[in-house]
C-alpha positions as CSV (number, residue, x, y, z in Angstrom):
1,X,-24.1,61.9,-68.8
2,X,-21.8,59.5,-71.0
3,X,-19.0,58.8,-68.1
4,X,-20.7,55.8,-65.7
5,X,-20.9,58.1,-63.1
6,X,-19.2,55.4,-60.5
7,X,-16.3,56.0,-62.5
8,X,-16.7,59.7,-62.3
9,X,-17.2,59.8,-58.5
10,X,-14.2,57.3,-57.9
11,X,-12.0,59.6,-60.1
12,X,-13.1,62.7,-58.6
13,X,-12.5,61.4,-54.9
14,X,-9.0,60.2,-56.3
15,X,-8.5,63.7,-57.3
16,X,-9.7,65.0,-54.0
17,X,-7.3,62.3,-52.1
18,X,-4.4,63.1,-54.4
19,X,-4.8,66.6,-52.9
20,X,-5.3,65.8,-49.1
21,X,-1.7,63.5,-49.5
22,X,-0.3,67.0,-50.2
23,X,-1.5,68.8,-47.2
24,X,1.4,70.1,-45.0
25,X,1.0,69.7,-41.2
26,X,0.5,73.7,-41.4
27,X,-2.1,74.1,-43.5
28,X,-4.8,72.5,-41.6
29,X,-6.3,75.3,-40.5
30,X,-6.2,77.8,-43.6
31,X,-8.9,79.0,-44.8
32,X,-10.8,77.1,-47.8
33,X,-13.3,79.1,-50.7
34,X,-16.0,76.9,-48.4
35,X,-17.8,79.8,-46.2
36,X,-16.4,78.9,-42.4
37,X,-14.4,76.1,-43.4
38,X,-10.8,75.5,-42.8
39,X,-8.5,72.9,-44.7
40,X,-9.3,70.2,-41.6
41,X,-13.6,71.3,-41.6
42,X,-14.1,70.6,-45.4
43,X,-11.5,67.3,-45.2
44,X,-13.5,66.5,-42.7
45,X,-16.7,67.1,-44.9
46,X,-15.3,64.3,-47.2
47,X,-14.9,61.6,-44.7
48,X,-18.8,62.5,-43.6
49,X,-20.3,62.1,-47.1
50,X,-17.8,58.9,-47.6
51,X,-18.8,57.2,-44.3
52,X,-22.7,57.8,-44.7
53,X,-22.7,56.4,-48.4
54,X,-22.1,53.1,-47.7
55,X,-24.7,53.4,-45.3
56,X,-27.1,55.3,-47.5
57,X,-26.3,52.9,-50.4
58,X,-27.5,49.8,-48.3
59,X,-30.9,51.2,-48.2
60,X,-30.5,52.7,-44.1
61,X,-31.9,55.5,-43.4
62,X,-30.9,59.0,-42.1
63,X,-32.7,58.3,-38.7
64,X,-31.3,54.6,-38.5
65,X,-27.8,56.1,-38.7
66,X,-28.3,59.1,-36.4
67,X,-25.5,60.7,-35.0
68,X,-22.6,58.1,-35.6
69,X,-20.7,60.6,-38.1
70,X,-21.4,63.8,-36.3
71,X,-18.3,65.9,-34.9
72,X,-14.4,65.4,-36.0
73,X,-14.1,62.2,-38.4
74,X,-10.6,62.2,-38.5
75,X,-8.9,61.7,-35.7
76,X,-4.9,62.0,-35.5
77,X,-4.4,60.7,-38.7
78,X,-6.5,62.8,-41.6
79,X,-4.9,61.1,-44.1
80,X,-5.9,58.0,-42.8
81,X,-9.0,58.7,-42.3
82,X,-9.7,60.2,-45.7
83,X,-8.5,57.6,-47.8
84,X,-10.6,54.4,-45.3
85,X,-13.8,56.6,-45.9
86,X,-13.4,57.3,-49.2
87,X,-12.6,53.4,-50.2
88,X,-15.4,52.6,-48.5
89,X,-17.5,54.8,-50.3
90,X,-16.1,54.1,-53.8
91,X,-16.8,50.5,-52.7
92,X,-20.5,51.0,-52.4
93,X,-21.3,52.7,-54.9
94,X,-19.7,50.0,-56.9
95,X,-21.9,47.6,-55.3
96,X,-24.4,45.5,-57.2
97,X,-28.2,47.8,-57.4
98,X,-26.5,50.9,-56.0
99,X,-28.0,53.2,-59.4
100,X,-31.5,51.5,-58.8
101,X,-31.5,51.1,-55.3
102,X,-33.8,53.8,-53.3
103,X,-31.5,56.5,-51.3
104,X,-33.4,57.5,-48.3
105,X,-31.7,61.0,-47.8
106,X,-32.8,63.9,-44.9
107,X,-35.2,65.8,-48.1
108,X,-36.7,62.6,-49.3
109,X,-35.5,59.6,-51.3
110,X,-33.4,59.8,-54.8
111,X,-32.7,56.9,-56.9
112,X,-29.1,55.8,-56.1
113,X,-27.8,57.2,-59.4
114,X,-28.9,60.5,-57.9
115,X,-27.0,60.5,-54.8
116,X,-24.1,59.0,-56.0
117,X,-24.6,61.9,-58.8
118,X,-24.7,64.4,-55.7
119,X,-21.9,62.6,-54.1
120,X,-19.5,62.9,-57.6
121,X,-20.0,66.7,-57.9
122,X,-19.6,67.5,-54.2
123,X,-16.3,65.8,-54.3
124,X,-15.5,67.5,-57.8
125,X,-16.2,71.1,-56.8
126,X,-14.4,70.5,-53.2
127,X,-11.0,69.5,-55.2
128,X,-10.7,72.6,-56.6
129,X,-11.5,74.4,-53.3
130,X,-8.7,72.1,-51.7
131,X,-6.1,72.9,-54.4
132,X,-6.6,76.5,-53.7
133,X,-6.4,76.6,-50.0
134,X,-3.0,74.7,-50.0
135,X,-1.8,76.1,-53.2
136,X,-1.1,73.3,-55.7
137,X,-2.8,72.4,-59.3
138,X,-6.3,73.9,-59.5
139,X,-6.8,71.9,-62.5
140,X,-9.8,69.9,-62.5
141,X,-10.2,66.7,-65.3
142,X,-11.6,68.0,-68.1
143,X,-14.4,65.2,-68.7
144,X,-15.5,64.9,-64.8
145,X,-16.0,69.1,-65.4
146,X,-17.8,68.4,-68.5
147,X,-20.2,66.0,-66.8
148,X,-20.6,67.5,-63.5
149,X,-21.4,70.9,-65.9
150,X,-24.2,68.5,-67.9
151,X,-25.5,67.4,-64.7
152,X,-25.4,70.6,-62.5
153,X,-27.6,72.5,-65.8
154,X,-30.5,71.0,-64.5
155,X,-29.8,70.8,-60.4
156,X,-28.1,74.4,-59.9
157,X,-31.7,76.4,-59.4
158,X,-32.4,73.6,-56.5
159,X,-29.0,73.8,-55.3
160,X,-29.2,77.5,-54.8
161,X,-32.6,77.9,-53.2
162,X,-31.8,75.4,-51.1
163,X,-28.8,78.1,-50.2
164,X,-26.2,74.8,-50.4
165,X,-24.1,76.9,-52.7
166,X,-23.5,80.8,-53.2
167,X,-24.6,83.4,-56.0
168,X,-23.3,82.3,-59.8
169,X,-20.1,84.4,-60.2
170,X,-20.1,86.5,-63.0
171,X,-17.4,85.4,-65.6
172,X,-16.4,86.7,-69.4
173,X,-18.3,84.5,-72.0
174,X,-15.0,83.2,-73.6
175,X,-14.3,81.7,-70.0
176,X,-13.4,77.8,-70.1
177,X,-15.5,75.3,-68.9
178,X,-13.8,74.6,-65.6
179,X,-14.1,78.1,-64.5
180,X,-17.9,78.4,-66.2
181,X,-18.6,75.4,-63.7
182,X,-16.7,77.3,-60.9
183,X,-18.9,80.1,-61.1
184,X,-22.1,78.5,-61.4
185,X,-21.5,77.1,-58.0
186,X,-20.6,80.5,-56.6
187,X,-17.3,80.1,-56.9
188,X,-14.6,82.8,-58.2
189,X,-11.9,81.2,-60.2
């Protein structure tokens, strides 16, 4: 990957937080690409992942943690919440020895490079599915598709029989690269 992928995952949870600052008070609860997830569930999804990095990234463990970010994250204030998580999150991964230091994660444990690689993607692919349940720009930034797309070449089989993302979506061969990335996470573009 050419892009330091701290830069990558802080641009692509911009992108994401761009996105939830544009969420009307009635569109909460529509539906999201995300099987079973509303606007508010996959939001919500965000803040998790943000809050448990910083944790993950000190070296604590899933079982250390426990149940502190189960349930609704964010409160009477999403907005709020999304952007204090996500800082937090940026800020860690940030952090002096985050890319060497050992994620222990509920599978096993990744270098931090890894996880903050998992981290960047997740955020990435959940922009687009954001922009499409409330309607605005579905544009994603070219050179955070191209890396997640370099990265994902080698993670999608995993991903998949793991069943953490869908069935690649069929799509013409002159289809761009945004969309070629969309469907090799399942998604239809």
């Amino acid at each position: 990957m050419s892009i330091d992928i701290r830069d990558a995952y802080r641009r692509a949870l911009d992108a994401f937080g761009q996105r939830v600052h544009l969420i009307r008070a009635d569109q909460w609860e529509v539906i999201t690409p995300c099987v079973d997830w509303n606007v508010r569930a996959l939001v919500n999804h965000l803040v998790n992942e943000s809050l448990w990095a910083p944790e993950l990234l000190a070296g604590r463990t899933v079982g250390e943690v426990g149940d502190v970010f189960d349930g609704d994250l964010l409160g009477d204030d999403p907005i709020k919440a999304f952007d204090t998580a996500a800082h937090e999150a940026v800020q860690a991964s940030a952090s002096a020895g985050a890319l060497t230091r050992v994620v222990h994660l509920s599978f096993g444990d990744v270098p931090g490079e890894e996880y903050i690689t998992e981290l960047f993607a997740d955020a990435l692919i959940h922009t687009w599915d954001l922009s499409q349940a409330i309607g605005v720009v579905d544009r994603l930034d070219p050179e955070l598709v191209d890396a997640c797309a370099t990265w994902f070449a080698g993670a999608e089989e995993a991903y998949r029989q793991s069943g953490v993302i869908g069935e690649h979506a069929e799509v013409p061969a002159e289809a761009d690269p945004q969309t070629r990335l969309l469907a090799a996470w399942g998604r239809r573009a």
